[in-house]
C-alpha positions in Angstrom: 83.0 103.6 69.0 85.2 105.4 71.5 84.0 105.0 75.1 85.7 107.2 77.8 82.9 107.2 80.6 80.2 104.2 81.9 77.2 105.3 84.2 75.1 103.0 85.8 71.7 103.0 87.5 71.8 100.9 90.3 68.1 99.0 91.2 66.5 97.0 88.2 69.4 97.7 86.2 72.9 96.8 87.8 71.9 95.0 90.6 70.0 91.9 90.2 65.9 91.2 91.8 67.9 90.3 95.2 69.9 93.2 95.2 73.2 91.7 93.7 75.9 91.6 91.5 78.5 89.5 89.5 80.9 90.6 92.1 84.0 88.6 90.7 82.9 89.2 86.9 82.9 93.1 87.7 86.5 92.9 89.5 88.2 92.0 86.7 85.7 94.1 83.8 86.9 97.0 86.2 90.7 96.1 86.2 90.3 96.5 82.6 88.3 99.7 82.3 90.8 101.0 84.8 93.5 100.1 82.5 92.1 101.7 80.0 91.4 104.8 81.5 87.5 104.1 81.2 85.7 106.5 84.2 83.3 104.5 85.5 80.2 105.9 87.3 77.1 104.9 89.5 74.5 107.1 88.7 71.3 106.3 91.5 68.7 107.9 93.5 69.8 106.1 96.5 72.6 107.7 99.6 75.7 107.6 98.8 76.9 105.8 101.9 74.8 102.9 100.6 75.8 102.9 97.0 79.7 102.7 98.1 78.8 99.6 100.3 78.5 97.4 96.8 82.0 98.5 96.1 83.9 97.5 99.2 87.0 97.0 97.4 86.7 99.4 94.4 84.9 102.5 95.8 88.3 104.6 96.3 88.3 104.4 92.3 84.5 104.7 91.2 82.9 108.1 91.7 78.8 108.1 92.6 76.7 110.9 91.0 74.5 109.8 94.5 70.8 111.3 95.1 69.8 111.4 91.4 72.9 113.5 91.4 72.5 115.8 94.2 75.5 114.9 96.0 78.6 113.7 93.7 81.3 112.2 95.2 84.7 110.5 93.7 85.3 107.7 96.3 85.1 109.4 99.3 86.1 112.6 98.3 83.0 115.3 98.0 83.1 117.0 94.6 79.4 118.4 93.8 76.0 118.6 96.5 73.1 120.8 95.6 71.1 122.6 98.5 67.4 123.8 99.5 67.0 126.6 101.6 64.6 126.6 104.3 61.4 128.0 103.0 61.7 125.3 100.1 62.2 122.5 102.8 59.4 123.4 104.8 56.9 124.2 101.9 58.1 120.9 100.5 56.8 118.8 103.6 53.7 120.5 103.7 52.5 119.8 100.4 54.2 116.4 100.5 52.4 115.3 104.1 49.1 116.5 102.3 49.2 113.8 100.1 50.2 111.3 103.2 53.0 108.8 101.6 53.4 105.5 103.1 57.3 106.9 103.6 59.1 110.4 103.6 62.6 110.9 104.0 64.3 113.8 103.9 67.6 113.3 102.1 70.5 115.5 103.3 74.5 114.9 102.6 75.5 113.8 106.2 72.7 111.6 106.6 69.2 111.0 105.8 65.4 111.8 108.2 63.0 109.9 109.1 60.0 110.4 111.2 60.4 108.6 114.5 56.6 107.9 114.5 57.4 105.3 111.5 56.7 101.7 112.1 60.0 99.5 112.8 59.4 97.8 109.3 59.1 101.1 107.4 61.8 102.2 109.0 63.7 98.5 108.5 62.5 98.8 104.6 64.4 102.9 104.5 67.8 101.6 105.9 68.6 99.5 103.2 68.8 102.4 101.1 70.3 104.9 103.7 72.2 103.5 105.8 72.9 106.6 107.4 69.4 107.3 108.8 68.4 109.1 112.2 64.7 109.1 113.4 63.8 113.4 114.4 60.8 114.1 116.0 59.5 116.2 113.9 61.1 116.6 110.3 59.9 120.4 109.9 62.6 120.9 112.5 65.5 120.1 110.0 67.2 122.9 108.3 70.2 124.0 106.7 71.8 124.4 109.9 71.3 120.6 110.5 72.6 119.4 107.4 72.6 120.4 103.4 69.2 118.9 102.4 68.9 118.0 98.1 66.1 115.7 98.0 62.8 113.8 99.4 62.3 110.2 98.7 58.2 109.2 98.9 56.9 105.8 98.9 53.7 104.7 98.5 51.5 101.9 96.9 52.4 100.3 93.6 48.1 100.9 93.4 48.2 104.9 93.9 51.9 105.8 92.7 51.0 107.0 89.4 47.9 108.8 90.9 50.0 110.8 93.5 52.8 111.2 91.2 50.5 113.3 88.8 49.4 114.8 91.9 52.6 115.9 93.0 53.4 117.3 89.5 50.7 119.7 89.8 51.3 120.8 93.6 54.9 121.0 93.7 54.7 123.4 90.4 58.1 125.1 89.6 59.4 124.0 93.4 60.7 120.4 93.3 60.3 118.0 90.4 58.5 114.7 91.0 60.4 111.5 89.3 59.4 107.4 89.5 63.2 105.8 90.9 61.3 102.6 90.4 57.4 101.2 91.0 55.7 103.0 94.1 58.8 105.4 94.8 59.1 109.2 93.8 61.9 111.2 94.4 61.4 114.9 94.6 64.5 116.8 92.9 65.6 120.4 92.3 65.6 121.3 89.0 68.1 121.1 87.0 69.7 119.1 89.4 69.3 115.0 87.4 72.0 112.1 87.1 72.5 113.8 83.5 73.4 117.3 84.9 76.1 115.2 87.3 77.4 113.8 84.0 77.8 116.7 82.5 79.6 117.9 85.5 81.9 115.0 85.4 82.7 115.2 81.7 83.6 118.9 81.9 86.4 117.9 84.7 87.6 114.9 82.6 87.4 116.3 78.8 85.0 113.3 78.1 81.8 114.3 75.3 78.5 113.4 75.6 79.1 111.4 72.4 82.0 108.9 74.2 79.2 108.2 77.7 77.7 104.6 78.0 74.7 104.9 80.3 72.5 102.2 81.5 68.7 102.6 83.1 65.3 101.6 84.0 63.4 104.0 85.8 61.6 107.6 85.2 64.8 108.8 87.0 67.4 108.0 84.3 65.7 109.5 81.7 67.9 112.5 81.1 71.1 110.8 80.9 69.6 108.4 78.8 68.0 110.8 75.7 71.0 113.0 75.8 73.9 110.6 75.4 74.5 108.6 72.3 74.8 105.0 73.9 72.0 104.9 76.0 70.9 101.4 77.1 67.9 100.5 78.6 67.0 97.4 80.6 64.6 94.9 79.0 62.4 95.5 82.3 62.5 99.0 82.2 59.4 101.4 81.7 58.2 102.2 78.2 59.0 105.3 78.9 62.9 104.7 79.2 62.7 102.5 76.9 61.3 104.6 74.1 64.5 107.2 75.5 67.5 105.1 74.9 69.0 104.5 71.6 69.3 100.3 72.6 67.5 97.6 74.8 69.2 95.4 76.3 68.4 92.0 78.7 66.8 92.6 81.8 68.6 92.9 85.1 68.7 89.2 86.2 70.3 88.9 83.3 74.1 90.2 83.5 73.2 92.4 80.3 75.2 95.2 81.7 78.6 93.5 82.2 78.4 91.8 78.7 77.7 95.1 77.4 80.8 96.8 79.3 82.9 93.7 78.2 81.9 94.6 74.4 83.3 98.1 74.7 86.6 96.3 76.5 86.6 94.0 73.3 86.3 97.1 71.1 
């Protein structure tokens, strides 16, 4: 098979349970990819400032489909955000504050919003994952003068997720669509706008087919670029759901069952 593009998910699928990687191991995979003219991609939910802090030493050449692909960027050069106007934004929180998450951040491309009200370990808990973060006191005050805003990231109980997930489907209707990124989070996303549709994106600038992209997932939010590419892999921890999507199952996370996987397409 002819591989000319790798996407990754990033939490339960490349990273390891403590948030880590085969750092060495992927240096020289990379090298070779590189040398082989092998695009490689992370696809997450999480900010793009974060995601490039795995990479200290190889971001310049890996580009992020960031946000669940709201905000693409190829190193550190911007190639692709989405944007919600303002009635959607505010519309959004209302519905969203109704159902009273544990966590609500709005996600926009400079930076990320939290509510200053939020206790120092929520607010310890949301930096890992942007690490550009600023506290507003009140979040209906953001607009699109602020920053351009692409997604909300919810938390709440690994008891009650599914509950206000479904809950979520039915308020947000035909506004924003509700996606698991991974036990008690949801991620609210525009339509359309999914780690697959930054793919497509990306293959349409580089000439690469849906038929020659290697993608590799675990949660509700890879589900698109898994069913619609033809080697799909899905983590051995992953959700039924995913894994019933993707054309192959791999090891789980803790595992390294993504870098042996890249180094059989190398050994191709």
């Amino acid at each position: 098979m002819t591989i000319k593009m790798i996407a990754v998910d990033m939490d339960g699928t490349f990273l390891n349970s403590e948030k880590k990687y085969n750092v060495a191991r992927f240096n020289t995979l990379f090298s070779r990819l590189k040398d082989k003219d092998i695009k490689f991609v992370v696809a997450s939910g999480n900010q793009y400032f974060q995601l490039r802090s795995f990479f200290p030493d190889t971001y310049q050449d890996i580009t992020f489909v960031a946000e669940n692909g709201a905000n693409i960027v190829m190193g550190d050069t911007p190639f692709y955000n989405a944007e919600l106007d303002d009635d959607t934004i505010q519309q959004t929180l209302t519905i969203v504050e109704e159902l009273e998450p544990t966590n609500l951040i709005v996600c926009g491309k400079n930076s990320a919003y939290i509510s200053e009200q939020i206790s120092d370990k929520a607010y310890k808990n949301a930096k890992f994952y942007y690490h550009r973060l600023k506290k507003v006191s009140n979040l209906h005050d953001i607009t699109k003068e602020n920053d351009a805003i692409f997604k909300f990231a919810l938390s709440y109980t690994m008891d009650n997720a599914a509950e206000k997930l479904a809950s979520l489907q039915r308020s947000l209707g035909n506004i924003l669509v509700p996606v698991s990124s991974g036990h008690e989070d949801i991620d609210l996303i525009i339509p359309g706008v999914h780690k697959y549709n930054g793919l497509v994106l990306l293959g349409e600038k580089w000439g690469i087919k849906d038929d020659e992209i290697a993608t590799f997932g675990d949660s509700g939010n890879d589900l698109e670029m898994l069913q619609h590419t033809t080697h799909s892999y899905a983590m051995q921890n992953a959700q039924e759901n995913v894994k019933n999507a993707a054309n192959t199952i791999i090891g789980s996370n803790d595992s390294e069952a993504v870098l042996d996987t890249i180094e059989s397409f190398i050994l191709d």
